[in-house]
C-alpha positions as CSV (number, residue, x, y, z in Angstrom):
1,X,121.9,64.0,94.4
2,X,118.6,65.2,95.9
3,X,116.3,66.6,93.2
4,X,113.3,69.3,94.3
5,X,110.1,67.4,94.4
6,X,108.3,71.0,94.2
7,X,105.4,71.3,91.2
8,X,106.8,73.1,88.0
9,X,103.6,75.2,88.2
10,X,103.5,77.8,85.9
11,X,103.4,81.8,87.2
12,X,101.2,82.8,84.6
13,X,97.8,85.6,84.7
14,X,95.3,83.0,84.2
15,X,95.8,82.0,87.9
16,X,94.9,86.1,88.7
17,X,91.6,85.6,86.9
18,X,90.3,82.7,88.4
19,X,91.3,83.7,91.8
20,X,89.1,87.0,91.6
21,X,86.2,84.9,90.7
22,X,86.9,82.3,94.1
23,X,88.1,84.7,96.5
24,X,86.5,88.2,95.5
25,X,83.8,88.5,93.5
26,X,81.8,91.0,95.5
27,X,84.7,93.3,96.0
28,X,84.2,96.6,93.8
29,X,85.8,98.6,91.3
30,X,84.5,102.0,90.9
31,X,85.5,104.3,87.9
32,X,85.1,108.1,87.1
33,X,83.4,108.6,83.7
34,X,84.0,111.5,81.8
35,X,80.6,113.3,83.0
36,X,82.5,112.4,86.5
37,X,79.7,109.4,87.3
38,X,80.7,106.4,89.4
39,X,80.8,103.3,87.1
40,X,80.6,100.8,89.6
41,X,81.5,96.9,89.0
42,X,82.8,93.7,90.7
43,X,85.5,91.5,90.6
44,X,83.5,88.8,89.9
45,X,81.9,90.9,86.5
46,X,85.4,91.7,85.7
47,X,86.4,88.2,85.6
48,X,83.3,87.2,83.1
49,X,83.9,90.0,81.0
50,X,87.4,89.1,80.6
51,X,86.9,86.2,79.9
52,X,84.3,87.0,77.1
53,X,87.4,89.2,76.1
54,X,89.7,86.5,75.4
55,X,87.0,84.1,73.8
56,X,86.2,86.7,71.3
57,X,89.7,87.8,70.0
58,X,90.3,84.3,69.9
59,X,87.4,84.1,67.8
60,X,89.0,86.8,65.7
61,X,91.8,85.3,64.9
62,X,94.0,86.7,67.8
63,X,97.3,84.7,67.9
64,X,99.3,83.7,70.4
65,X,102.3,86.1,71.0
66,X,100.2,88.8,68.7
67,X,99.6,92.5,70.1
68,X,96.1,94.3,70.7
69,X,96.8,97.6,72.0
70,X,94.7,99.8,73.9
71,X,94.4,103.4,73.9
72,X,92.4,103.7,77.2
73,X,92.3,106.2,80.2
74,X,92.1,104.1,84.0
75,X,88.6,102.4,84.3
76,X,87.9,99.2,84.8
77,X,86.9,98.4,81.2
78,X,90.7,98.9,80.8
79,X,91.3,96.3,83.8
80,X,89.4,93.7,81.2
81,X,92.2,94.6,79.0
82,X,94.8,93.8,81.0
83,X,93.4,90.6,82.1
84,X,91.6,89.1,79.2
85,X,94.2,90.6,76.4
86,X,97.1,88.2,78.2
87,X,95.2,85.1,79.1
88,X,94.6,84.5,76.0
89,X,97.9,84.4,75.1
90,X,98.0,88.0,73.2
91,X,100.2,90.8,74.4
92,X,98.5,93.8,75.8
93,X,99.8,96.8,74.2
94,X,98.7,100.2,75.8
95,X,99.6,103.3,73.9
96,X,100.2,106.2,75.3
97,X,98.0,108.5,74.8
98,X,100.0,111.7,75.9
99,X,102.5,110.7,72.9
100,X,102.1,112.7,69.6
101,X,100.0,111.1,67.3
102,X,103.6,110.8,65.1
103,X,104.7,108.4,67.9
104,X,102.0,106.6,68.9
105,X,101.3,105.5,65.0
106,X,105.3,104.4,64.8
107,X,104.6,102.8,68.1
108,X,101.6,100.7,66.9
109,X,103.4,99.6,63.4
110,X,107.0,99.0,65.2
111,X,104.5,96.3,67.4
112,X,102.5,95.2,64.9
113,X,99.2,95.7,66.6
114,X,96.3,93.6,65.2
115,X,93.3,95.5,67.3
116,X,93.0,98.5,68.8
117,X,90.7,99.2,71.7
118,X,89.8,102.9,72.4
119,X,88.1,104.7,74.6
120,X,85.0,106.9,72.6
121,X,86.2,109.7,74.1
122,X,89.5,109.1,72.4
123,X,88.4,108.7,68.9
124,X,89.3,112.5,67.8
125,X,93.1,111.4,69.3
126,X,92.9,108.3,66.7
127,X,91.4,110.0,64.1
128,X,94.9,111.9,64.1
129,X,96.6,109.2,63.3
130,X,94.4,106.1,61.8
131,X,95.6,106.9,57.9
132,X,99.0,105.8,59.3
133,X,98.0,102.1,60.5
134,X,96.8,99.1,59.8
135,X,94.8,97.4,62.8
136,X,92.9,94.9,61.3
137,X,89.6,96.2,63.6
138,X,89.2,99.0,65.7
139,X,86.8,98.2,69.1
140,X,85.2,101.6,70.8
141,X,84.5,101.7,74.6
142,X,81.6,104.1,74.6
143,X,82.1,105.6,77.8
144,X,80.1,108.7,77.3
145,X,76.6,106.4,76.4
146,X,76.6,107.5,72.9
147,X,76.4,105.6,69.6
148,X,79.4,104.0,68.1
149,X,80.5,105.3,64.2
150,X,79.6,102.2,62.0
151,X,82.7,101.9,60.8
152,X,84.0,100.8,64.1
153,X,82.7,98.0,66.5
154,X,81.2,98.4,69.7
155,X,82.9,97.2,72.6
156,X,79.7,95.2,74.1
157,X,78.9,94.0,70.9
158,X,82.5,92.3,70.3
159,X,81.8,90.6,74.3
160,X,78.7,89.0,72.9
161,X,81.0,87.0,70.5
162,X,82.8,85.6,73.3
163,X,82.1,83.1,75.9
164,X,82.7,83.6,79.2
165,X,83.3,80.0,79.6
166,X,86.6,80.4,77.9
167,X,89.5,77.8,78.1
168,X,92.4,79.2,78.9
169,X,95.2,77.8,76.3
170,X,98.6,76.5,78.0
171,X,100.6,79.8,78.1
172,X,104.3,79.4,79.0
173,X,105.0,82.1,82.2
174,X,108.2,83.4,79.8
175,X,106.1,84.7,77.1
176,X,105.2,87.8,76.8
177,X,101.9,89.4,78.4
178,X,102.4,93.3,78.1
179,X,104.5,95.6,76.3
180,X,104.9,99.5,76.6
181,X,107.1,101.5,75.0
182,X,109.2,104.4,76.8
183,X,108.0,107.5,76.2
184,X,110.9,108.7,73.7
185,X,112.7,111.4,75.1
186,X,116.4,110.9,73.8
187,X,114.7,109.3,70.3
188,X,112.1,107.2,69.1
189,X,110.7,105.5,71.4
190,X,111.9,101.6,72.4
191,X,109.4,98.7,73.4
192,X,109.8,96.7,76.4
193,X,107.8,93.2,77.0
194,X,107.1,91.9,80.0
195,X,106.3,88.3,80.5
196,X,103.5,86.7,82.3
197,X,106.4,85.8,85.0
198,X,108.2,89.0,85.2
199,X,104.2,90.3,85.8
200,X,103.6,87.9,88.3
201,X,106.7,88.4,90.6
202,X,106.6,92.1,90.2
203,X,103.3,92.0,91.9
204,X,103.8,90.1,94.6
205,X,106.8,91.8,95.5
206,X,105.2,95.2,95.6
207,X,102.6,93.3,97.7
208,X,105.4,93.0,100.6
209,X,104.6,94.6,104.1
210,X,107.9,96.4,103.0
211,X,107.1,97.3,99.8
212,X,103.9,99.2,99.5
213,X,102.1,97.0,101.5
214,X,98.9,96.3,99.9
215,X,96.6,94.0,101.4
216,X,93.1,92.9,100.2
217,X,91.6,95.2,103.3
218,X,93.0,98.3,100.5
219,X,91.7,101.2,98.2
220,X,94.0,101.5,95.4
221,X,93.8,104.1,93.1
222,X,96.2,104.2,90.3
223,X,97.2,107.9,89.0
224,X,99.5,106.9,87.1
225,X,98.3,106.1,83.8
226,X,97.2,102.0,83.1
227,X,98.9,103.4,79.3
228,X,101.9,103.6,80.9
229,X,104.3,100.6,82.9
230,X,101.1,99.1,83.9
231,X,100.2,101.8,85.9
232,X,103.2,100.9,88.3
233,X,101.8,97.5,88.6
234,X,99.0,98.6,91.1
235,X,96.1,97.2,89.1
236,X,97.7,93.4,89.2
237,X,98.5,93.9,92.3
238,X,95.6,94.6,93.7
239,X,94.2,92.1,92.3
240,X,96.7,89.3,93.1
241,X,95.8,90.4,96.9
242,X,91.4,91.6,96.2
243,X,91.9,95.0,97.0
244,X,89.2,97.2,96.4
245,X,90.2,99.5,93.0
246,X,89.2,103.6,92.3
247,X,90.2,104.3,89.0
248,X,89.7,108.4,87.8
249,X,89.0,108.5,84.3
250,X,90.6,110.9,82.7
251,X,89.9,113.5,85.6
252,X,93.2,113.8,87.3
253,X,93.2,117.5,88.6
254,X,93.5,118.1,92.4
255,X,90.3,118.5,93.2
256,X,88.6,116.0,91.6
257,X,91.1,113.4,92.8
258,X,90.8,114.6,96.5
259,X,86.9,114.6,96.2
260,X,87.4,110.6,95.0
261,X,89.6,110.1,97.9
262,X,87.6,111.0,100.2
263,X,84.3,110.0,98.6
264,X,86.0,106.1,98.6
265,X,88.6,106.7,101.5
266,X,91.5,105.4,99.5
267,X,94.3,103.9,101.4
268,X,96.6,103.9,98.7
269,X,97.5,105.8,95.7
270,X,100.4,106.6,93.1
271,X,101.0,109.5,91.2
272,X,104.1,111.6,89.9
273,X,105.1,114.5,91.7
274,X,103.0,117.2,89.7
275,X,100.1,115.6,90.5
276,X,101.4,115.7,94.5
277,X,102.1,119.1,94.3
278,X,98.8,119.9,92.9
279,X,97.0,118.6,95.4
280,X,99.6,119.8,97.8
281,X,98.2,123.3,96.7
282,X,94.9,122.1,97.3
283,X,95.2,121.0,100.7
284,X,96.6,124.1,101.7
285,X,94.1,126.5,100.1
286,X,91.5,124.7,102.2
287,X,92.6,123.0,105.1
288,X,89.1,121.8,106.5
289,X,87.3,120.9,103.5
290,X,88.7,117.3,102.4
291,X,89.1,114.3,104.8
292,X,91.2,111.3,103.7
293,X,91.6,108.3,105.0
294,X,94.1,108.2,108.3
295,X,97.3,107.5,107.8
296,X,97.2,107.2,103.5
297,X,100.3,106.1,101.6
298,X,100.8,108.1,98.3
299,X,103.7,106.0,96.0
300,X,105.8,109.1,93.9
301,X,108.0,108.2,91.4
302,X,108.6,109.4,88.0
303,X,111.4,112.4,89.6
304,X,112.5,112.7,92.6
305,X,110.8,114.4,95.8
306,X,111.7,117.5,97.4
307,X,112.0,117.4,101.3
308,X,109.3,119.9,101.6
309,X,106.7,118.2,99.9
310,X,107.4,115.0,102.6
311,X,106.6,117.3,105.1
312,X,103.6,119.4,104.1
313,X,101.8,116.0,103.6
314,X,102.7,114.1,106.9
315,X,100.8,117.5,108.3
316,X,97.7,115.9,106.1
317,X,98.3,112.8,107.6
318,X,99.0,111.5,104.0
319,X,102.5,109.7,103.7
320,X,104.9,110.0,100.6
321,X,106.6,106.9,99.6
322,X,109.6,107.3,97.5
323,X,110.0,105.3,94.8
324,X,112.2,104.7,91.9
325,X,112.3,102.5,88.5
326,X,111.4,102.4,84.7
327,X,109.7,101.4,82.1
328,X,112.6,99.2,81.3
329,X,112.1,98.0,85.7
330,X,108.1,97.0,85.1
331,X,108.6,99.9,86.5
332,X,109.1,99.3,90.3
333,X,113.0,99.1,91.6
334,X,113.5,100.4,94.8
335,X,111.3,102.2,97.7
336,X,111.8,104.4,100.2
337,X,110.9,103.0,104.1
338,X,113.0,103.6,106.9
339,X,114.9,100.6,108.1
340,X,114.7,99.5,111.9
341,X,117.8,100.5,112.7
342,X,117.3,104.1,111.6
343,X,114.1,104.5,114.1
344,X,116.1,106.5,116.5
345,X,117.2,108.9,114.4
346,X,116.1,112.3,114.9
347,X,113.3,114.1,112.9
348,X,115.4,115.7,110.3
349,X,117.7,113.1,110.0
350,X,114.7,110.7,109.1
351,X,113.3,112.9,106.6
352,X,117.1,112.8,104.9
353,X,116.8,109.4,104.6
354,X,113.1,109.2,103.5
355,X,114.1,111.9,100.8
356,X,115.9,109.3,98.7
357,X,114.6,106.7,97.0
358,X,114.7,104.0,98.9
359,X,116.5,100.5,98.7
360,X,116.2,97.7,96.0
361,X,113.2,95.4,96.2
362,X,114.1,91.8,97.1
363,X,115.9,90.1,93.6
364,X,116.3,93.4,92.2
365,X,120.3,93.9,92.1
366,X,122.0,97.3,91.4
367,X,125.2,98.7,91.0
368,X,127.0,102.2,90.1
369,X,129.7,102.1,86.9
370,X,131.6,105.3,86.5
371,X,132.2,107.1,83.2
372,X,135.8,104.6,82.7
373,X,133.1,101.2,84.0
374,X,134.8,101.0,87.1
375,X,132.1,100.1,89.9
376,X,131.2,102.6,92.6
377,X,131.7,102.1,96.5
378,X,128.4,102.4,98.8
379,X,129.8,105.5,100.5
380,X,126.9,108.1,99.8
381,X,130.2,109.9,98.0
382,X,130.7,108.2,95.1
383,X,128.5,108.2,92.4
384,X,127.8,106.6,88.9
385,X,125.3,105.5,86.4
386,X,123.2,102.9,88.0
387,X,122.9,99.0,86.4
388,X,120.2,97.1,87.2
389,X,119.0,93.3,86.9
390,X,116.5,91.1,88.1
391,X,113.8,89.0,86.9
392,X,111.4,92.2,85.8
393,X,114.2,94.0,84.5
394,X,114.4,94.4,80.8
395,X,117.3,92.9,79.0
396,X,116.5,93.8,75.5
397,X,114.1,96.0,73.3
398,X,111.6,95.1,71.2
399,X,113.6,94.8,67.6
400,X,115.9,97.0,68.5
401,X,119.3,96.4,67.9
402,X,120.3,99.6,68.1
403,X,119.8,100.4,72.0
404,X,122.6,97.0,72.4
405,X,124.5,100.3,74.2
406,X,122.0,100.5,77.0
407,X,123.3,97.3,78.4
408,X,126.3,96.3,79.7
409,X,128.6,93.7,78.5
410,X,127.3,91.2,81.3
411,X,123.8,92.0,81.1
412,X,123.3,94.7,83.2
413,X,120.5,97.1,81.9
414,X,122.1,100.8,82.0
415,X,119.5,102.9,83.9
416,X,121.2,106.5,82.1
417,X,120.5,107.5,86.3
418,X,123.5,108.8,88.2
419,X,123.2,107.6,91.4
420,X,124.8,107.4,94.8
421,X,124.3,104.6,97.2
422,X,125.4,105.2,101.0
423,X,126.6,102.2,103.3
424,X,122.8,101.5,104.3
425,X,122.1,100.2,100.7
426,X,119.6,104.0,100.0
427,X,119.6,105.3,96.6
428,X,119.8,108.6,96.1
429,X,118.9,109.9,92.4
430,X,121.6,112.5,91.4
431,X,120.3,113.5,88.0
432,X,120.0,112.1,84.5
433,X,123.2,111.6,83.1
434,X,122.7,114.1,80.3
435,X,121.2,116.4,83.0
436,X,124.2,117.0,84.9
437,X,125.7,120.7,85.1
438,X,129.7,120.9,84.7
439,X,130.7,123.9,85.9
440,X,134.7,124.7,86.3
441,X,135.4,120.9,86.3
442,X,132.8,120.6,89.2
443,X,129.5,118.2,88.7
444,X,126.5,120.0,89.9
445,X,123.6,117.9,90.5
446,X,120.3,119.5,89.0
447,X,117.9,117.2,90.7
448,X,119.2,118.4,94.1
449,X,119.1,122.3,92.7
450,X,115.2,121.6,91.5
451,X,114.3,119.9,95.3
452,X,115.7,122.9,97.0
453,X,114.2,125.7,95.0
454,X,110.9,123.9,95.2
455,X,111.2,123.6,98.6
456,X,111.1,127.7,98.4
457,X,107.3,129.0,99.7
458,X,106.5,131.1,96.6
459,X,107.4,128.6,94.0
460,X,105.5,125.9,92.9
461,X,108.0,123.8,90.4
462,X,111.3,124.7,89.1
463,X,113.7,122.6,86.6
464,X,117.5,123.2,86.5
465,X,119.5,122.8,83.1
466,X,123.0,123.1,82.1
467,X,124.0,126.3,80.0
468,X,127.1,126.9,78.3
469,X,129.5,129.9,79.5
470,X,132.7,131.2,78.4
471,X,134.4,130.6,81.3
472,X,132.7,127.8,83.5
473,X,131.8,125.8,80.6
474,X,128.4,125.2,82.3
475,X,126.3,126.7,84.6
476,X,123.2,126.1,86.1
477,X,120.0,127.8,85.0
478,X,117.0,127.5,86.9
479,X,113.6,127.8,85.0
480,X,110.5,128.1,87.9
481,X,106.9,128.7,88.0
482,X,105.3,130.9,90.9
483,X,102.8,131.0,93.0
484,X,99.9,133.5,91.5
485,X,100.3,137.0,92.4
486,X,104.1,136.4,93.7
487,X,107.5,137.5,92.1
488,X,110.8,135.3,92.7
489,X,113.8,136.8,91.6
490,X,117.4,135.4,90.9
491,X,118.7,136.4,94.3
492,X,115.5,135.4,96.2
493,X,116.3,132.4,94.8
494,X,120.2,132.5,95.8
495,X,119.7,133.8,99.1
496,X,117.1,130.8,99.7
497,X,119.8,128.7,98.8
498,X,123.0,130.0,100.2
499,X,123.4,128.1,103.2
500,X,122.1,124.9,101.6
501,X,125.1,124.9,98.9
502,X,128.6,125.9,97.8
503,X,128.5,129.0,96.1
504,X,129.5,127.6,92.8
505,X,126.5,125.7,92.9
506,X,124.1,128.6,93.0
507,X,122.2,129.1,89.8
508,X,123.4,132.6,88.0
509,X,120.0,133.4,86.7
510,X,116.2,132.2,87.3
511,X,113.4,132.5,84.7
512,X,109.9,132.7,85.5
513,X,107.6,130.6,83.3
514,X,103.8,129.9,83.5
515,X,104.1,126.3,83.1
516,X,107.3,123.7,82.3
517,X,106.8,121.8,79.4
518,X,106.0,118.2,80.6
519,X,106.7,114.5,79.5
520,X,104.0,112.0,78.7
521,X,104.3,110.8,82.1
522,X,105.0,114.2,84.0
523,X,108.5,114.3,84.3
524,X,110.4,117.7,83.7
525,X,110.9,117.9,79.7
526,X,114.8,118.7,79.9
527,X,115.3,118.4,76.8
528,X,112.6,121.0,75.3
529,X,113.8,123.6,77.8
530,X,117.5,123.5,76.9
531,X,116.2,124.2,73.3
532,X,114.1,127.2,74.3
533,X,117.3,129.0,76.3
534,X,119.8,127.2,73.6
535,X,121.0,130.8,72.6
536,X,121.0,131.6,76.4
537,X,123.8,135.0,76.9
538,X,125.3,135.8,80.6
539,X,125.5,139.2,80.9
């Protein structure tokens, strides 16, 4: 038998460090400061100060396999953090910092976090919660220029205890770099850990011309939050690859993100859909006054996209990607290009296909289990919750025992997404299990409901819920919030809709609010809204 002869080299972050201090130490990574000042660093200072970072939480004590968790908006003193936490052998831990201050001290205790790292900025968040844990220091990123408390340590006080000479311990690519927890919206929320291997893959594959593409000739800036799924993996993979980094600060509106874009002509950026339709808003309000780089890619995922929204921004010569995942995915698990074969499709029928979310990144396998576990044809008919695996999918939580439900007897991580997949391999996101509307023994599909009324000219975001009647069981309800000085009734909304559904589908009533209560990450906060129409009459 002929063995490999291959190296059993190990696929671990260390490798990511010392490559940005041979390749690309001149290349830059700006950050917006809370005053909204350019912080402007290198690679090559990034890499020191890392390494500083991991000498001097060795120094601390800092075991192997032992959390630090940051509570840090995107700058590049975070990007220290996510290198010099791991290569140490510690396990990054960002919290949330959208969470409750409930959550986010369960979250630090059900880790065990050791040290936090906070942005100064953030102190009054962990002064909300700091009688409820234990971290054995607290380190304070003054970002604003002003004096650290006493009681806590200064960030480029603790580098000076570290060397930047540091020697990397031997760090096995299965052991855990990162961890994030979900962000809790059916319970407390669970923690995933990703491994220096699961890290490492994830990158590269999102590196792929067919995956987003990045290149070291790229501007990445991250929207998504570095607190959350590693930011959708964008800051390791830009630096696998040297690309050039913008991270905002904590100034994510519309315009302050569209004056960065411009300022640093990012190629590349990745945000949920609010934050597109924001600047959606934006763009149209002032046509002339912001110029992008050509042809820029914008990653969405978090919901999905309505048609519309594709369309206004090819018109800004600023192109969506659709994509799809998890937390429990690292977070990336499908994307949206159009395949060859499809290039001769007509307009509309392109934009059908580029409204879904895409097709399965290579080694990431899915599959669609009904409600009796039989698995679901790729017909674009059929539809189920989709299973995932691969080797940056979860297939545990953190102690948890509890969540053993969320995965299937084989192995299979239970997504809680009801899917359909058509005979081209495309995802299309249905709804949330829990989200779907059963009306007369019909399944409506609220997802599909929200993407059309959103695609309507005076609204600007609408969510769809399930409420119970007499007679249907269920019927859809659509909560929406308007453009400023428009009204949108209940029939402006049906008529908008009639010849895009069955009539049973057509949502019986619309509400106006100001603003839909969010999630931590942006997504619609189904949950919340059923409880504020839970005693919800038809009249």
């Amino acid at each position: 038998m002929i063995k490999s002869t291959m190296m059993d080299f190990p696929l671990t972050l260390p490798h990511l460090v010392e490559r940005l201090g041979l390749f690309f130490p001149t290349v830059e990574v700006a950050s917006r400061m809370p005053n909204k000042s350019i912080h402007r660093t290198t690679y090559g200072q990034i890499q020191q100060r890392a390494k500083q970072l991991a000498s001097a939480l060795t120094r601390r004590g800092i075991q192997q396999g032992e959390c630090v968790a940051t509570l840090m908006w995107n700058h590049a003193f975070h990007l220290e953090a996510y290198l010099g936490i791991p290569v140490m052998g510690g396990v990054l831990h960002t919290l949330n910092l959208r969470l409750s201050p409930g959550d986010i001290a369960y979250i630090a205790n059900h880790a065990e976090d050791q040290i936090l790292i906070v942005d100064d900025v953030l102190l009054p968040l962990y002064e909300q919660f700091k009688d409820d844990v234990s971290f054995k220091e607290v380190i304070v990123v003054s970002l604003t220029g002003e004096a650290i408390p006493n009681e806590y340590t200064d960030y480029e006080d603790f580098l000076l205890t570290g060397d930047c000479s540091f020697t990397y311990p031997d760090i096995d690519e299965n052991s855990a770099a990162g961890m994030c927890y979900t962000s809790g919206t059916t319970g407390r929320p669970k923690g995933v850990v990703y491994s220096h291997r699961s890290t490492i893959l994830h990158s590269m594959a999102s590196t792929m011309v067919d995956a987003l593409a990045i290149s070291q000739h790229d501007v990445v800036t991250p929207v998504v939050p570095m607190f959350h799924a590693n930011a959708s993996g964008l800051p390791y993979s830009s630096i696998l690859v040297g690309a050039k980094q913008v991270l905002p600060g904590p100034h994510l509106d519309a315009e302050s993100l569209l004056d960065l874009y411009e300022s640093e002509q990012v190629t590349l950026s990745a945000g949920v859909p609010t934050v597109w339709l924001a600047i959606k808003e934006a763009r149209e309000a002032e046509p002339t006054r912001w110029k992008t780089a050509p042809n820029m890619r914008m990653l969405i995922g978090g919901a999905a996209v309505p048609e519309s929204l594709l369309r206004s921004f090819d018109t800004f010569d600023m192109r969506i990607i659709q994509a799809w995942g998890l937390t429990e995915s690292s977070p990336l698990a499908t994307l949206g290009h159009l395949k060859s074969n499809l290039n001769d499709l007509s307009e509309d029928e392109k934009y059908a296909v580029r409204v879904k979310q895409g097709i399965p990144l290579p080694f990431v396998e899915i599959r669609l289990v009904d409600e009796e576990g039989v698995i679901q044809p790729w017909d674009g008919k059929a539809q189920g919750d989709a299973e995932l695996r691969g080797p940056w999918i979860t297939s545990a939580y953190h102690k948890n025992e509890e969540a053993d439900d969320k995965f299937s007897k084989d192995g299979w991580l239970k997504t809680g997404d009801v899917c359909q997949i058509n005979e081209e391999g495309y995802v299309k996101l249905t709804d949330r299990t829990k989200d779907l509307v059963k009306s007369g023994g019909e399944w409506i599909s609220s997802v599909d409901l929200e993407n059309a009324i959103m695609g309507h000219p005076d609204v600007l975001e609408a969510a769809v819920i399930a409420v119970a009647h007499p007679k249907w069981d269920e019927r859809p309800l659509a909560v929406i919030v308007v453009k400023e000085g428009k009204t949108v009734s209940t029939e402006d909304i049906r008529t908008f809709l009639a010849d895009k559904f069955t009539k049973i589908w057509l949502p019986d009533a619309v509400e106006t609010l100001a603003e839909i209560p969010k999630t931590a990450t942006g997504k619609f906060m189904k949950l919340t809204i059923r409880d504020m129409y839970k005693n919800w009459t038809w009249d």
